[in-house]
PDB file of N, CA, C and O in Angstrom:
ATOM      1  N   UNK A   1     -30.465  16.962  11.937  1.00  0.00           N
ATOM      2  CA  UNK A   1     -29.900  15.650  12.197  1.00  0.00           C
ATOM      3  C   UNK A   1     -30.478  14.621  11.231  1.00  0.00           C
ATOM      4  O   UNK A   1     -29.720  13.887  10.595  1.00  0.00           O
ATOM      5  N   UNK A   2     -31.835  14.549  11.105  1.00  0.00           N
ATOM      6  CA  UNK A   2     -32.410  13.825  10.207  1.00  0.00           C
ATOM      7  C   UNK A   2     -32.274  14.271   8.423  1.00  0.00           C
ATOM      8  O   UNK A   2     -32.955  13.753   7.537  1.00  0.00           O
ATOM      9  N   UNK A   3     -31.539  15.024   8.280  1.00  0.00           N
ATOM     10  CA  UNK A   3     -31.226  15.659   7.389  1.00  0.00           C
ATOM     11  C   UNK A   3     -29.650  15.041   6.246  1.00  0.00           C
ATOM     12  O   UNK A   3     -29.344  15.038   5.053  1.00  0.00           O
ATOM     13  N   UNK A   4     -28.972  14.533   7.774  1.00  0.00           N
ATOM     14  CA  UNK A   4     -27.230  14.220   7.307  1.00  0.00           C
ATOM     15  C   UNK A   4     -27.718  12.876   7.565  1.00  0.00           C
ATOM     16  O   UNK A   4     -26.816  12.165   7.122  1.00  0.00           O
ATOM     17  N   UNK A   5     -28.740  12.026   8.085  1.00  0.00           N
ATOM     18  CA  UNK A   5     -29.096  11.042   8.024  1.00  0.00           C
ATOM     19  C   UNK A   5     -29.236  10.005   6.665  1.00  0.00           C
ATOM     20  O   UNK A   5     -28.643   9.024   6.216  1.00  0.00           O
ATOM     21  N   UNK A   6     -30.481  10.916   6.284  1.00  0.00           N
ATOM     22  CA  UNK A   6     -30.948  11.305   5.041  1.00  0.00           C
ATOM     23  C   UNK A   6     -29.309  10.806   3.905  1.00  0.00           C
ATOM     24  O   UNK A   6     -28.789   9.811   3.402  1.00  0.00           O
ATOM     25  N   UNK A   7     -29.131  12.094   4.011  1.00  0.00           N
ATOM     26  CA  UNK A   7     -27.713  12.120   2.541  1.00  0.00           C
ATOM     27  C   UNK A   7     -26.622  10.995   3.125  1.00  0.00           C
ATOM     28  O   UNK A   7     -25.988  10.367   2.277  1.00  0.00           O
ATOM     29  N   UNK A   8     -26.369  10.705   4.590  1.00  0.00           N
ATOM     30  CA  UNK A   8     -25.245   9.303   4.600  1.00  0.00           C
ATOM     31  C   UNK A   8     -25.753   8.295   3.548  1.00  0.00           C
ATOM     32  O   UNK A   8     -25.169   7.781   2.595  1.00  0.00           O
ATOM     33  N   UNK A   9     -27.586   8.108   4.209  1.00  0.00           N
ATOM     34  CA  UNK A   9     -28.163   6.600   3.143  1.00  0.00           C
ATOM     35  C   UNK A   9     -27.972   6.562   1.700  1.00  0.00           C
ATOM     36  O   UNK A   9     -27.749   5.548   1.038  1.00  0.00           O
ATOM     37  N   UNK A  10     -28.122   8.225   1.103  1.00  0.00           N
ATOM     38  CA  UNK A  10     -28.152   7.960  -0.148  1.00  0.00           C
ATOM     39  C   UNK A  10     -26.645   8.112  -0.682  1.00  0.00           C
ATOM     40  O   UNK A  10     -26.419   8.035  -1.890  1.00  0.00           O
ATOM     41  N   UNK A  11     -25.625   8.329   0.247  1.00  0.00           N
ATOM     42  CA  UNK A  11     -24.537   8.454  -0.263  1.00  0.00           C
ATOM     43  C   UNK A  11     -24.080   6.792  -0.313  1.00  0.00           C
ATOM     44  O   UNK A  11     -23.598   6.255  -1.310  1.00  0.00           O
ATOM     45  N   UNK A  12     -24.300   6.233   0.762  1.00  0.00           N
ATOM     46  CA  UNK A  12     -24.109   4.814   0.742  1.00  0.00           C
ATOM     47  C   UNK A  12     -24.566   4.094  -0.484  1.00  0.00           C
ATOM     48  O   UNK A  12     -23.714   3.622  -1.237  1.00  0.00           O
ATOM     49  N   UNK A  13     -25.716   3.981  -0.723  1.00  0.00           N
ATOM     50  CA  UNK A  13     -26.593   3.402  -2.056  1.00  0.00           C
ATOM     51  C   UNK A  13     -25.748   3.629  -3.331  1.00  0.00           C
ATOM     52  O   UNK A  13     -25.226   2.766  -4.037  1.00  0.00           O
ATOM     53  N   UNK A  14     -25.716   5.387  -3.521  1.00  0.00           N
ATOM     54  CA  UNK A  14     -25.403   5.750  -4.469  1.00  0.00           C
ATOM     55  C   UNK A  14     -23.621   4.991  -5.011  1.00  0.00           C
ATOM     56  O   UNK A  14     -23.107   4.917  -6.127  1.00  0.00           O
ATOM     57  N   UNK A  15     -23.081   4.513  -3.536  1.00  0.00           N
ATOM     58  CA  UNK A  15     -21.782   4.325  -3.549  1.00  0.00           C
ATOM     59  C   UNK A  15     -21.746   2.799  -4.074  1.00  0.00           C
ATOM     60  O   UNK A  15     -21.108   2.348  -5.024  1.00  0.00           O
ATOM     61  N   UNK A  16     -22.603   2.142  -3.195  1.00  0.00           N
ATOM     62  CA  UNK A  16     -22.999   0.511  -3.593  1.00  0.00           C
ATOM     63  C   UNK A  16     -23.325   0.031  -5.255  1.00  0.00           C
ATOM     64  O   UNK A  16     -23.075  -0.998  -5.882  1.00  0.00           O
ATOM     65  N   UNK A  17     -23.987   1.284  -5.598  1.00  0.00           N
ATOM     66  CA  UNK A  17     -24.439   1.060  -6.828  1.00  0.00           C
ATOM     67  C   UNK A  17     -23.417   1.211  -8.069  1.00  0.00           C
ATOM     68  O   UNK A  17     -23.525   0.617  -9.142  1.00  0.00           O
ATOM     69  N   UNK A  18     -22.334   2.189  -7.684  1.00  0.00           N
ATOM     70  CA  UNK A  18     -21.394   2.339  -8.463  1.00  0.00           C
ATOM     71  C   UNK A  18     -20.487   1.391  -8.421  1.00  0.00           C
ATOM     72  O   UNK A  18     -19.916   1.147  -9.483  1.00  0.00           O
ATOM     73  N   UNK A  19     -20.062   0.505  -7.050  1.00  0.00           N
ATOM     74  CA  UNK A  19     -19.275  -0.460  -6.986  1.00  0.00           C
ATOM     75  C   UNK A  19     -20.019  -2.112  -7.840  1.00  0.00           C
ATOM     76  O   UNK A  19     -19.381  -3.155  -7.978  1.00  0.00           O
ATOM     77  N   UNK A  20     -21.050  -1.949  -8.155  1.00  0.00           N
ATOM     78  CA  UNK A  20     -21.525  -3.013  -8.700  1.00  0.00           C
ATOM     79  C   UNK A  20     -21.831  -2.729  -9.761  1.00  0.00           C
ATOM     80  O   UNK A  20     -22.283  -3.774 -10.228  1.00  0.00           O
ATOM     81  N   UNK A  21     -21.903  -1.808 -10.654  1.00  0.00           N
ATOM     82  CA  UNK A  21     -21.766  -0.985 -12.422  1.00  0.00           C
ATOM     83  C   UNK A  21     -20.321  -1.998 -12.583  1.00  0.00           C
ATOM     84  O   UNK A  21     -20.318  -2.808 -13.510  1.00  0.00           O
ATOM     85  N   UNK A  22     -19.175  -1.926 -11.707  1.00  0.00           N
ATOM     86  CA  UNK A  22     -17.975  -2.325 -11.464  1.00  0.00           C
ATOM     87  C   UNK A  22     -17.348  -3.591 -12.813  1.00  0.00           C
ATOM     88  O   UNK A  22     -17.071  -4.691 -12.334  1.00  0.00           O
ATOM     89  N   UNK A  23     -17.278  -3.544 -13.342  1.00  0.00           N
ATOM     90  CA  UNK A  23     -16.791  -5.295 -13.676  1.00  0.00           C
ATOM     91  C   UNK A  23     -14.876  -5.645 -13.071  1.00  0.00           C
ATOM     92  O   UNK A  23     -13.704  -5.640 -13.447  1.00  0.00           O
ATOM     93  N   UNK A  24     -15.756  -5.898 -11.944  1.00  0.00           N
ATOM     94  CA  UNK A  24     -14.276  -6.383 -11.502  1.00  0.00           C
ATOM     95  C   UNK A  24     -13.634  -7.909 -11.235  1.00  0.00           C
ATOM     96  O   UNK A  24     -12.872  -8.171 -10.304  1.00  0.00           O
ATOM     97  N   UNK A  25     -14.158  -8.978 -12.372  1.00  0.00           N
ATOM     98  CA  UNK A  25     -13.358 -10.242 -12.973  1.00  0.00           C
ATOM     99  C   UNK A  25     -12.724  -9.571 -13.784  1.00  0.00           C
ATOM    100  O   UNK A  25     -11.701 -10.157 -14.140  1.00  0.00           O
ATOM    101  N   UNK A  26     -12.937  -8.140 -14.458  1.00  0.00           N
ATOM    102  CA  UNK A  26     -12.242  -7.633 -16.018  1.00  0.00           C
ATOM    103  C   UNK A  26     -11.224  -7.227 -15.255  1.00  0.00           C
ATOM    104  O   UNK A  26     -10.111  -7.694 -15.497  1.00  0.00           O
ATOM    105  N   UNK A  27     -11.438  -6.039 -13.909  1.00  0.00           N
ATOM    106  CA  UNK A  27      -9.635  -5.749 -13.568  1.00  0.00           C
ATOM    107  C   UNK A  27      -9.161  -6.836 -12.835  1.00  0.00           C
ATOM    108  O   UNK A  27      -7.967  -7.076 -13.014  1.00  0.00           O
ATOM    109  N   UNK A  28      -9.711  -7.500 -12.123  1.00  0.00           N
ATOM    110  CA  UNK A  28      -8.743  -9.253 -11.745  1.00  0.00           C
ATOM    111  C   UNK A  28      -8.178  -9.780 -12.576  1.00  0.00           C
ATOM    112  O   UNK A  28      -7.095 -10.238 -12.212  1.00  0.00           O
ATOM    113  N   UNK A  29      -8.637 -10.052 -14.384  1.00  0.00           N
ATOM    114  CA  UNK A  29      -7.862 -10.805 -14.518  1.00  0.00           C
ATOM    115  C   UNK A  29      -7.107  -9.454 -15.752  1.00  0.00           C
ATOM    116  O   UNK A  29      -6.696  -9.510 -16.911  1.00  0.00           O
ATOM    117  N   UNK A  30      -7.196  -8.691 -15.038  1.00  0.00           N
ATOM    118  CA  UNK A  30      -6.429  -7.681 -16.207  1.00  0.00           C
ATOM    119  C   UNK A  30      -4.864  -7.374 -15.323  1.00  0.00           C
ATOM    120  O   UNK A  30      -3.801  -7.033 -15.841  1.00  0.00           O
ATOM    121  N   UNK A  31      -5.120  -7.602 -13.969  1.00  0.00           N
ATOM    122  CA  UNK A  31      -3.788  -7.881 -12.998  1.00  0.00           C
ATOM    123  C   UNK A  31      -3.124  -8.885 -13.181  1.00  0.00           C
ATOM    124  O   UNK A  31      -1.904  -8.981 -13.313  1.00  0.00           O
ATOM    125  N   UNK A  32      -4.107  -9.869 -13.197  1.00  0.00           N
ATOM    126  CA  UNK A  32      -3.491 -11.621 -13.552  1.00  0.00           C
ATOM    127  C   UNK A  32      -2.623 -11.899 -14.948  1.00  0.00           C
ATOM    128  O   UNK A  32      -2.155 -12.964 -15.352  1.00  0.00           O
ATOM    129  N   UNK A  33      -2.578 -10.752 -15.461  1.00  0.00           N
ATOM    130  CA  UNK A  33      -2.165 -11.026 -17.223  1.00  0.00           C
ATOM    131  C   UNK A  33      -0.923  -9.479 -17.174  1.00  0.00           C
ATOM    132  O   UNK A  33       0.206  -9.725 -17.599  1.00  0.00           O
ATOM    133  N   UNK A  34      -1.064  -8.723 -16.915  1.00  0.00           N
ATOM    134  CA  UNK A  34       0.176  -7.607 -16.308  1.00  0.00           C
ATOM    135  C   UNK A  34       0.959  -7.524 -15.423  1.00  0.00           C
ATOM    136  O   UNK A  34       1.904  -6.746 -15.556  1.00  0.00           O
ATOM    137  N   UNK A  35       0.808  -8.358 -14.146  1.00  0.00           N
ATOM    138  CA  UNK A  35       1.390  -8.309 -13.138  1.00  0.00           C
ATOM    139  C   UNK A  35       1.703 -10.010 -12.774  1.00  0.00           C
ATOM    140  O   UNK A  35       1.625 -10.331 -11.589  1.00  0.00           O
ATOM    141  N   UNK A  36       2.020 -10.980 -13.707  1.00  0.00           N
ATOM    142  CA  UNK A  36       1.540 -12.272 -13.531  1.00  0.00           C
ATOM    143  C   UNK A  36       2.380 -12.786 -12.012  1.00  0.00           C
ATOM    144  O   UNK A  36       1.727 -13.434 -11.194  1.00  0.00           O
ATOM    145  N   UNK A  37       3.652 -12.487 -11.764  1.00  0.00           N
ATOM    146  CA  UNK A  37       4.137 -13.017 -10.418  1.00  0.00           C
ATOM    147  C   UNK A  37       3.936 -11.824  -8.972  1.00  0.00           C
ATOM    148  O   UNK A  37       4.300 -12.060  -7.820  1.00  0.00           O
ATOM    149  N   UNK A  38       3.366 -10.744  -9.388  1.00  0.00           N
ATOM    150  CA  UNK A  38       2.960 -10.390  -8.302  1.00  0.00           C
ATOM    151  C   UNK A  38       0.997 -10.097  -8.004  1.00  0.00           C
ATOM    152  O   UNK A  38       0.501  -9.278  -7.230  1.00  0.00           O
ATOM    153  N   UNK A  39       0.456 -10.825  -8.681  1.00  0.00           N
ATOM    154  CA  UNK A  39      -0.755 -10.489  -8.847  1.00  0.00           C
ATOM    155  C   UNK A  39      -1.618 -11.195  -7.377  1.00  0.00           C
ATOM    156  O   UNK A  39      -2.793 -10.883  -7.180  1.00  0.00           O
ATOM    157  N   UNK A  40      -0.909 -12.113  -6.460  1.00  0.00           N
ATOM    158  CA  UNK A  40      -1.474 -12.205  -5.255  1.00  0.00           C
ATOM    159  C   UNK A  40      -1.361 -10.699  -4.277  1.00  0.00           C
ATOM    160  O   UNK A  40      -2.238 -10.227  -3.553  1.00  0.00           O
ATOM    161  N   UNK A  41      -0.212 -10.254  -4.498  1.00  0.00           N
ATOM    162  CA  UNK A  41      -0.037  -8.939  -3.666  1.00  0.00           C
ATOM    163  C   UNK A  41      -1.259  -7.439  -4.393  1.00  0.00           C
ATOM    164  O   UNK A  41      -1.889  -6.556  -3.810  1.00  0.00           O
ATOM    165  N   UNK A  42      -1.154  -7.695  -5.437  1.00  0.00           N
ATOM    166  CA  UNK A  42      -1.401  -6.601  -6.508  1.00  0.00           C
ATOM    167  C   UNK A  42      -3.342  -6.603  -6.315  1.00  0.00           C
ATOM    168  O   UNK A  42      -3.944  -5.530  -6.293  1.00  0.00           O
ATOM    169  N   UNK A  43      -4.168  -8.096  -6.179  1.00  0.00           N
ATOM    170  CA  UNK A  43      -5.098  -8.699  -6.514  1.00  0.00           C
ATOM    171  C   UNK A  43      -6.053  -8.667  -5.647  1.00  0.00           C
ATOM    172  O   UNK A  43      -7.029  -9.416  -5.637  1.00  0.00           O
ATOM    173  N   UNK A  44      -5.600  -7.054  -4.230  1.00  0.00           N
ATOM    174  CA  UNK A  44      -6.424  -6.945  -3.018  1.00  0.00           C
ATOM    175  C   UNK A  44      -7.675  -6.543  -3.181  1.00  0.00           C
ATOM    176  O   UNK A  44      -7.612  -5.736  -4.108  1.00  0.00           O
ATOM    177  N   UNK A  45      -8.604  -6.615  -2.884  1.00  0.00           N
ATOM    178  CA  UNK A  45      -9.931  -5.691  -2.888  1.00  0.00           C
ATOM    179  C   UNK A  45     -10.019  -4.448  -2.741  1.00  0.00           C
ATOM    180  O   UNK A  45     -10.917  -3.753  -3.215  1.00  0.00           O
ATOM    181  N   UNK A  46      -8.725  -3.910  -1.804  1.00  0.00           N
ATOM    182  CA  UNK A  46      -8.572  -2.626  -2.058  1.00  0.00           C
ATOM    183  C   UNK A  46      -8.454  -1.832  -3.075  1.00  0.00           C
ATOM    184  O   UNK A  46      -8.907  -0.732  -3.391  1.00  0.00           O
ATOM    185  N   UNK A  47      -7.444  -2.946  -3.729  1.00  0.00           N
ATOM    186  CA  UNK A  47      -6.509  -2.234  -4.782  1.00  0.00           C
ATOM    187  C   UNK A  47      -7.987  -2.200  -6.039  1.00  0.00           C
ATOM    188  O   UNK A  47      -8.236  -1.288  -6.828  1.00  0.00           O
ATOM    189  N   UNK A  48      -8.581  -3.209  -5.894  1.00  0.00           N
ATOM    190  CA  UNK A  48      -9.656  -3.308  -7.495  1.00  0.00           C
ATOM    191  C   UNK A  48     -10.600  -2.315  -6.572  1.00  0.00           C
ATOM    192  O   UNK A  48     -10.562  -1.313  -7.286  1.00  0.00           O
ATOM    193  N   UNK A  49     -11.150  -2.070  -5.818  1.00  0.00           N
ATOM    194  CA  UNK A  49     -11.720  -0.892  -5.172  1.00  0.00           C
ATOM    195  C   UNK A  49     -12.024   0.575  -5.685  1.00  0.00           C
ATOM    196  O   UNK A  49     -13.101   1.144  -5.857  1.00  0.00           O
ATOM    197  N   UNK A  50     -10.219   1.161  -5.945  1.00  0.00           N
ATOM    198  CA  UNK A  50      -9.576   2.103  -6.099  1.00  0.00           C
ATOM    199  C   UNK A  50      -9.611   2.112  -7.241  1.00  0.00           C
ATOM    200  O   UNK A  50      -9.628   3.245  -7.723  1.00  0.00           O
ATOM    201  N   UNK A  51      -9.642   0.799  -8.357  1.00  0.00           N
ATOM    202  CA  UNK A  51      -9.436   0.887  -9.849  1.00  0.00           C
ATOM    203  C   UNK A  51     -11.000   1.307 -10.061  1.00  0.00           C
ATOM    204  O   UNK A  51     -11.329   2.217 -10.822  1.00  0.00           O
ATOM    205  N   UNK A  52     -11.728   0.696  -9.457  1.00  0.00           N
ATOM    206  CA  UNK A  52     -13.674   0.859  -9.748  1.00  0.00           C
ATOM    207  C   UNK A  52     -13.881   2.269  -9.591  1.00  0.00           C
ATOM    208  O   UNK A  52     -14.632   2.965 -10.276  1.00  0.00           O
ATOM    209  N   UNK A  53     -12.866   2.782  -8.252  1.00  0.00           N
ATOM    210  CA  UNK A  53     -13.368   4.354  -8.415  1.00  0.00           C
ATOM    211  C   UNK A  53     -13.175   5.295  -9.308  1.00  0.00           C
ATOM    212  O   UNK A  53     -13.956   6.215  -9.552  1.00  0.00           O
ATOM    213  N   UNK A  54     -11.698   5.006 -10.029  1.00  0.00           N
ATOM    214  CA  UNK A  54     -11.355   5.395 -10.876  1.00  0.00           C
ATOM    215  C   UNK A  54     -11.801   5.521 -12.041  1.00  0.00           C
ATOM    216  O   UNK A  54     -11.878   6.449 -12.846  1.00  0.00           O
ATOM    217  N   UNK A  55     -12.018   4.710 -12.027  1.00  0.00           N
ATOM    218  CA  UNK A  55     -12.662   3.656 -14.634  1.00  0.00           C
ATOM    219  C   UNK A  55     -13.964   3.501 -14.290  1.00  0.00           C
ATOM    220  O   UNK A  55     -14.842   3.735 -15.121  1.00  0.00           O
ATOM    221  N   UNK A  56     -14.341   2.975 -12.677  1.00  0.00           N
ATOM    222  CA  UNK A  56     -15.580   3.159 -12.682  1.00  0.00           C
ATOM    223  C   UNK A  56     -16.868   4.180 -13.337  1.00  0.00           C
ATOM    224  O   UNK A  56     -18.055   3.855 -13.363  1.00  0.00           O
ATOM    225  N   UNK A  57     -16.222   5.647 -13.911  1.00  0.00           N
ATOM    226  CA  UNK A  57     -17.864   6.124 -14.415  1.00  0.00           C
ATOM    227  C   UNK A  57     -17.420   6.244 -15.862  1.00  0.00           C
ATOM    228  O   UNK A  57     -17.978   7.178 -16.437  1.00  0.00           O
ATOM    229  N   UNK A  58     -16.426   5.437 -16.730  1.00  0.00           N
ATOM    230  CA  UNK A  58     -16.110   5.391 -17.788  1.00  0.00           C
ATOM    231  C   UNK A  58     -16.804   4.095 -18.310  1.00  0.00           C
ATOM    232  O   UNK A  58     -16.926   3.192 -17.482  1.00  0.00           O
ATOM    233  N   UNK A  59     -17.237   3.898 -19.474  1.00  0.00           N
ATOM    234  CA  UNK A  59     -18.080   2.401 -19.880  1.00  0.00           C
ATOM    235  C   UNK A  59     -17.242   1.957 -21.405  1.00  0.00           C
ATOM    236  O   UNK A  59     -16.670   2.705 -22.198  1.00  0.00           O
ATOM    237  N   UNK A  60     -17.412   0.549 -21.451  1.00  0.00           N
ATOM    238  CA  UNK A  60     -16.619   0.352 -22.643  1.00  0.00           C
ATOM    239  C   UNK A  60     -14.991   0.199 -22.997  1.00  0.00           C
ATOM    240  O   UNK A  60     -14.045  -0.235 -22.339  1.00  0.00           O
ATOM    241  N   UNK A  61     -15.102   0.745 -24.313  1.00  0.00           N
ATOM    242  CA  UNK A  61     -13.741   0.629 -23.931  1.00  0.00           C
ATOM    243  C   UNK A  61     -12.601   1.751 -23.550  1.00  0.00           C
ATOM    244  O   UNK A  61     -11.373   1.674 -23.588  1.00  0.00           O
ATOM    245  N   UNK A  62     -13.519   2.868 -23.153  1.00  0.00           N
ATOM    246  CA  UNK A  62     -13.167   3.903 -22.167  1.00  0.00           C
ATOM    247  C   UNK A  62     -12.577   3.358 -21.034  1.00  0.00           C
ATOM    248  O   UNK A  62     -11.445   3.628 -20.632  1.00  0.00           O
ATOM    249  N   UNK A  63     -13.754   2.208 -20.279  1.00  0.00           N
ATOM    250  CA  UNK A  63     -13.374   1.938 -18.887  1.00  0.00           C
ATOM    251  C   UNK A  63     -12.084   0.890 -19.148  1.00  0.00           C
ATOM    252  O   UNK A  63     -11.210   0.775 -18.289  1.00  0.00           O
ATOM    253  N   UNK A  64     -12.035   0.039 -20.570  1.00  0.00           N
ATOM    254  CA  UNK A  64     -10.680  -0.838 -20.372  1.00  0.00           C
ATOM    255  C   UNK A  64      -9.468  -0.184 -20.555  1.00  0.00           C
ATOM    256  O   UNK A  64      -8.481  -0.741 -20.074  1.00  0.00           O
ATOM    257  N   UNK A  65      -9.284   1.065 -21.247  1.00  0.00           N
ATOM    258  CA  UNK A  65      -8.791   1.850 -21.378  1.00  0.00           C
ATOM    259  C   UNK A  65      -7.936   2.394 -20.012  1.00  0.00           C
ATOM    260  O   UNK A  65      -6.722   2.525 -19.852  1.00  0.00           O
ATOM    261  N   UNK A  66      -8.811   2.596 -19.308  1.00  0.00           N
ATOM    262  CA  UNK A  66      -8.889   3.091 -18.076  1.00  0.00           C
ATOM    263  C   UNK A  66      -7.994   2.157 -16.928  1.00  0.00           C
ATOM    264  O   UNK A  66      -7.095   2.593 -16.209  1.00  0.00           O
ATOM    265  N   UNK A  67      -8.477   0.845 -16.972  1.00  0.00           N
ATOM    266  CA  UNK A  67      -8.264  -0.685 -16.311  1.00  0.00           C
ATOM    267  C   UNK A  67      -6.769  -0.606 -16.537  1.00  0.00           C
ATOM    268  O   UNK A  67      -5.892  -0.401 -15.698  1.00  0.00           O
ATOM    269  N   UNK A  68      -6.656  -0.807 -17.829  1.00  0.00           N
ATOM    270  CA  UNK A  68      -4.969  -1.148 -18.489  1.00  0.00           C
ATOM    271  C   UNK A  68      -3.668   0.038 -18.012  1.00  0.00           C
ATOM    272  O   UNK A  68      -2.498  -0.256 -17.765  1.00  0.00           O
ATOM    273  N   UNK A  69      -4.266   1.368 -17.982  1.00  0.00           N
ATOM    274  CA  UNK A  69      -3.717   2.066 -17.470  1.00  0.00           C
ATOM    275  C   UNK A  69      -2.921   2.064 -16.461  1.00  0.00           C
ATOM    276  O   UNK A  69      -1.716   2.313 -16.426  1.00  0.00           O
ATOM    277  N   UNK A  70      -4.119   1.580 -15.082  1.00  0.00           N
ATOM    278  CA  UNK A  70      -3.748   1.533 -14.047  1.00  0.00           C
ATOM    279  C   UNK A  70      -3.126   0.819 -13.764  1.00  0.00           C
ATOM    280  O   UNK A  70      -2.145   1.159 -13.103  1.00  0.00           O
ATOM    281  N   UNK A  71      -3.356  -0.804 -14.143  1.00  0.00           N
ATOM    282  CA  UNK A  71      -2.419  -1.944 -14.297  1.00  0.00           C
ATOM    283  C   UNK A  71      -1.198  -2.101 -14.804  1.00  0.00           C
ATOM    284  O   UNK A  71      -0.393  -2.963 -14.453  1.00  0.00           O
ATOM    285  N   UNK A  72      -0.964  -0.890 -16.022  1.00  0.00           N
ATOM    286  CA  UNK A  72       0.565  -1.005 -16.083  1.00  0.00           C
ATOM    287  C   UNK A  72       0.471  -0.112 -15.121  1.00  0.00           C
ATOM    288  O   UNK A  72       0.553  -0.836 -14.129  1.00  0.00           O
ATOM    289  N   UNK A  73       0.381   0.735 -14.817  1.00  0.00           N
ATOM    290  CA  UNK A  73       1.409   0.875 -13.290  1.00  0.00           C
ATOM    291  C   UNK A  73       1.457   0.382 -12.420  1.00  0.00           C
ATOM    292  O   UNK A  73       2.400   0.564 -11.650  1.00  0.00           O
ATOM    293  N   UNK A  74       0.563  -0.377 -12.182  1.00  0.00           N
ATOM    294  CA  UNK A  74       1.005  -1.442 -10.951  1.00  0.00           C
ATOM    295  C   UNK A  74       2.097  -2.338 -11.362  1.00  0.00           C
ATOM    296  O   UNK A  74       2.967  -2.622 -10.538  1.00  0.00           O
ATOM    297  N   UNK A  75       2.138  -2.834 -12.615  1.00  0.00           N
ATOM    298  CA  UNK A  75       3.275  -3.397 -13.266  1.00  0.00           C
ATOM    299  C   UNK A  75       4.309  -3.157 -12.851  1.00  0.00           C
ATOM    300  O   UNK A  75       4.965  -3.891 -12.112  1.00  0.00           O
ATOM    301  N   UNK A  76       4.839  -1.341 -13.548  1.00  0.00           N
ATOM    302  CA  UNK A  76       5.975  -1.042 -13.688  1.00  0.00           C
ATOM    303  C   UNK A  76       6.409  -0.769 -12.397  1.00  0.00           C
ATOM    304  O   UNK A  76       7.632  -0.664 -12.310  1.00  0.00           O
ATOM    305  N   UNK A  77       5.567  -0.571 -11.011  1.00  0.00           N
ATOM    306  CA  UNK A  77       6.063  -0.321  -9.449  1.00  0.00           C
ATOM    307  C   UNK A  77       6.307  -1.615  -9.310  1.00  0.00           C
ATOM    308  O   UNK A  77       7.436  -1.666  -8.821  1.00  0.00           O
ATOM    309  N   UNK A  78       5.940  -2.597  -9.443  1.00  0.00           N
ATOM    310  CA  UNK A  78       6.456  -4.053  -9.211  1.00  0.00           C
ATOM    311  C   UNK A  78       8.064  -4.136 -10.223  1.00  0.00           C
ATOM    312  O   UNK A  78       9.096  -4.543  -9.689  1.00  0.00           O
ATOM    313  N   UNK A  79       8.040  -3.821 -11.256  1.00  0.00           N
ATOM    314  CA  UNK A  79       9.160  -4.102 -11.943  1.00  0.00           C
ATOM    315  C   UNK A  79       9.961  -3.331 -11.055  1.00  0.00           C
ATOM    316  O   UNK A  79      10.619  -4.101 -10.355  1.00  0.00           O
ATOM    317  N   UNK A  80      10.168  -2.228 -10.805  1.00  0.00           N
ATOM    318  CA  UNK A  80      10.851  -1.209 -10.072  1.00  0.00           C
ATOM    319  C   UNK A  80      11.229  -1.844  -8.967  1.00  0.00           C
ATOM    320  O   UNK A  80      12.357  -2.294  -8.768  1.00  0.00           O
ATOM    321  N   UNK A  81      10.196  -1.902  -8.140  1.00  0.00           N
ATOM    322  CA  UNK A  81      10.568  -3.015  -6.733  1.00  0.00           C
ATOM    323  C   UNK A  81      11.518  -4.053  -6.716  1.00  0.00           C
ATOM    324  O   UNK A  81      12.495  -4.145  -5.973  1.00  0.00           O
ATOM    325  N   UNK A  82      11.121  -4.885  -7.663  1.00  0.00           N
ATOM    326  CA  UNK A  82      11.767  -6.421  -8.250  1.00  0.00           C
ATOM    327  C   UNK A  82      13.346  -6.178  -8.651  1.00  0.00           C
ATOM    328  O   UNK A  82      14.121  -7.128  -8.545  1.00  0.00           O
ATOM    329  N   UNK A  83      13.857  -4.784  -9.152  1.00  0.00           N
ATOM    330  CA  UNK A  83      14.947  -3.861  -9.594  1.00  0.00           C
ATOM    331  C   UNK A  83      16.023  -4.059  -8.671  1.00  0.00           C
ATOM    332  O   UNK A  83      17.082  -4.685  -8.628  1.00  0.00           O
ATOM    333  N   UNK A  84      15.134  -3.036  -7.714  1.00  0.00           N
ATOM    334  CA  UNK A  84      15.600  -2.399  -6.288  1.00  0.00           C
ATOM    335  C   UNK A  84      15.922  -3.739  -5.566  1.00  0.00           C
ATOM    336  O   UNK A  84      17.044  -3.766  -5.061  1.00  0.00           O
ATOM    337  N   UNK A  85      15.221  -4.771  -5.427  1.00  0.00           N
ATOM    338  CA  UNK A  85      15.305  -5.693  -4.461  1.00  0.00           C
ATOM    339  C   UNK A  85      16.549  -6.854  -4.980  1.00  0.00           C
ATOM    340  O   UNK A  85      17.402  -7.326  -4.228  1.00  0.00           O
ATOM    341  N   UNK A  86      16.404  -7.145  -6.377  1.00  0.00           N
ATOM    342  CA  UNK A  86      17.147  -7.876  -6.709  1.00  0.00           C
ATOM    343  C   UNK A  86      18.685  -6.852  -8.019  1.00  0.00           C
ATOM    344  O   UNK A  86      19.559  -7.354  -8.725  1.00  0.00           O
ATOM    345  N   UNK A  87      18.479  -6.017  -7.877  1.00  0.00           N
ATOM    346  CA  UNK A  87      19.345  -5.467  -8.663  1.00  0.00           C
ATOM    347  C   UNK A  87      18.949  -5.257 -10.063  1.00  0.00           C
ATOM    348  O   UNK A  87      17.862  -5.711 -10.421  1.00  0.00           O
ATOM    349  N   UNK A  88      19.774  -4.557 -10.994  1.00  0.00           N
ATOM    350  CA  UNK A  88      19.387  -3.950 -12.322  1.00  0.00           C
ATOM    351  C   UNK A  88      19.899  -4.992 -13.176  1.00  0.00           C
ATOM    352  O   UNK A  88      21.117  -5.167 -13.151  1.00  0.00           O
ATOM    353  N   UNK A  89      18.937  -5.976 -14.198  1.00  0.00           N
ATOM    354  CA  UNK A  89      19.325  -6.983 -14.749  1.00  0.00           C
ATOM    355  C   UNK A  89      18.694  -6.582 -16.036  1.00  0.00           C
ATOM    356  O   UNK A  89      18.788  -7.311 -17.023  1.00  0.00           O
TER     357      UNK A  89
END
């Protein structure tokens, strides 16, 4: 018992520590500049969360690499949406 105790704490830490390696003003405003009219929906903590886990163990411009990626697709599912909702223009 004191054992899975043990590995929760250091899984926690180890998790904390990776979320703060994070630079996440770089994927905020890398949403804010790709996604410019849906970037309140796009701009959740979840969503930059999921990008940190991702690009997170990449550094440089590996990790922007990484950032831009993901952001155009959040893009192009918004364009898609925007499609669908308002028709093919």
């Amino acid at each position: 018992m004191l054992r899975f105790g043990f590995i929760a704490i250091v899984l926690l830490f180890a998790t904390a520590a990776n979320a703060a390696s994070c630079n996440r003003s770089y994927i905020e405003a890398a949403i804010d500049q790709r996604v410019p009219g849906w970037a309140i929906k796009f701009r959740t903590p979840e969503r930059v969360n999921n990008i940190c886990t991702l690009c997170g163990s990449f550094e440089g411009s590996e990790f922007r690499a990484c950032v831009m990626d993901e952001v155009e697709a959040m893009a192009k599912r918004a364009r898609d949406a925007s499609k669908r909702f308002f028709g093919s223009n």
